[in-house]
PLY file of the C-alpha trace (Angstrom):
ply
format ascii 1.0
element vertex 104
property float x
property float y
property float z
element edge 103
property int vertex1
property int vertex2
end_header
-3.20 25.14 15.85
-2.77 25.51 19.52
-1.98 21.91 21.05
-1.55 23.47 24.70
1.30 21.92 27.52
4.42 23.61 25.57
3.48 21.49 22.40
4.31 22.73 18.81
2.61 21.89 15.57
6.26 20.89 14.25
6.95 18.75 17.61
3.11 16.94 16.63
3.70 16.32 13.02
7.42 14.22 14.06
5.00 12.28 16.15
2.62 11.55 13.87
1.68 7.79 13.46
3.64 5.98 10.69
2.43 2.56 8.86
4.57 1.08 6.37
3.71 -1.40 4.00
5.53 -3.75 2.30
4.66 -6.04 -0.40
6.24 -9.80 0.17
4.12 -11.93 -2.45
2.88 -11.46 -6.01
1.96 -14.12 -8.56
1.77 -13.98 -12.73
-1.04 -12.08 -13.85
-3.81 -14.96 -14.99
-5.41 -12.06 -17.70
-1.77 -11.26 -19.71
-0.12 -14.39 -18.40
2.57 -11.74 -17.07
3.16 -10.01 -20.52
1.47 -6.63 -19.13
-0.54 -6.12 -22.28
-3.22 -7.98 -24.07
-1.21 -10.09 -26.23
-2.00 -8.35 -29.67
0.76 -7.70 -32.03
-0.86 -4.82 -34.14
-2.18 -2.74 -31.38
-1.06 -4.17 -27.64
-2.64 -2.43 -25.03
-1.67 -2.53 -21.13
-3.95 -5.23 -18.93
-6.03 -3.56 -17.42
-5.87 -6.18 -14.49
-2.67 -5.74 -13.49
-1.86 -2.34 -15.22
1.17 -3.16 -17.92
3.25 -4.80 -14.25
2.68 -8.63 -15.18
1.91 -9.49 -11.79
-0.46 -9.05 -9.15
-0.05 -8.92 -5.32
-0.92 -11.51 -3.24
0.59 -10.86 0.50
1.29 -7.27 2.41
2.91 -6.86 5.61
2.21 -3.83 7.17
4.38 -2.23 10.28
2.56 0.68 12.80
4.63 2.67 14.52
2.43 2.21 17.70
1.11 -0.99 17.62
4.38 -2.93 15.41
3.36 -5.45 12.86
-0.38 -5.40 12.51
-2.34 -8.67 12.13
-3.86 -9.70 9.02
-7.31 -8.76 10.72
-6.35 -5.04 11.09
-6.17 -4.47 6.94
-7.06 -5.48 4.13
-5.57 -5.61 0.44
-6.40 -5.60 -3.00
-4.31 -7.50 -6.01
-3.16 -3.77 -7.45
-1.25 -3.26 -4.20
-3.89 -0.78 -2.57
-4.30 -1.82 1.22
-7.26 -0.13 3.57
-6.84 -0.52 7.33
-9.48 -1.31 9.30
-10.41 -0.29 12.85
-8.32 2.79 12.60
-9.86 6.53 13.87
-10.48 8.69 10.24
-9.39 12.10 11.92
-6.46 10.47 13.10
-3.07 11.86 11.38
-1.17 8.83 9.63
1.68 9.04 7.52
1.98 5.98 5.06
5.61 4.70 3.84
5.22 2.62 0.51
8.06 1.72 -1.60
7.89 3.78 -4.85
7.74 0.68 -7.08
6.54 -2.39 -5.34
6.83 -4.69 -8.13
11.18 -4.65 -8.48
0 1
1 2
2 3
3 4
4 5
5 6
6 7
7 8
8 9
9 10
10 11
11 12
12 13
13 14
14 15
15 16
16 17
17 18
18 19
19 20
20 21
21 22
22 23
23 24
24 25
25 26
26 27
27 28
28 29
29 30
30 31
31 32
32 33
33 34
34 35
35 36
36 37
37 38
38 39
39 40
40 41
41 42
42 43
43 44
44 45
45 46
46 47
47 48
48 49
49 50
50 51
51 52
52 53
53 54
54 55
55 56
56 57
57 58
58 59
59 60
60 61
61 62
62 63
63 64
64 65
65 66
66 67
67 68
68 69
69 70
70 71
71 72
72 73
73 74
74 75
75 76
76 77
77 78
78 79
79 80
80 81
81 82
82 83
83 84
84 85
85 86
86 87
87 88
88 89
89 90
90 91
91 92
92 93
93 94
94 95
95 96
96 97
97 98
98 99
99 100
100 101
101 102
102 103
């Protein structure tokens, strides 16, 4: 990949943009009642609501490395902790920083 002006494919990929999302609110699980697994002795199973974690997120914040902290209008979330942005350019390059376990 040629980028022209002196560029470098290494020098792009350092300037690639960054969002990084953080998780600051869950609430109990209303399926297990924040057990993780259906409640049944003889054979418990993991929810499949909250999948075995008990809880269920409720707020995100999410940082851009170009624009800062995006407004609530800019993404969108789902209670498993999955968020989609929205207005953002597909074939744009975007590296995404997550904590490894949200739910500590």
């Amino acid at each position: 990949m040629h980028l022209g002006w002196g560029w470098s494919e290494r020098a792009f990929s350092l300037m690639a943009r960054r969002i990084s999302i953080r998780y600051t609110g869950f609430r109990e699980c209303p399926n297990c009642r924040g057990r993780g697994d259906d409640g049944a002795a003889w054979r418990p199973r993991v929810c499949r609501r909250c999948r075995g974690r008990g809880r269920l997120v409720t707020d995100v914040e999410v940082v851009d490395s170009v624009e800062g902290k995006l407004p609530r209008d800019r993404y969108d979330f789902n209670a498993r902790g999955e968020v989609f942005l929205l207005g953002f350019d597909e074939d744009e390059e975007i590296e995404v920083i997550r904590p490894e376990d949200p739910w500590d």
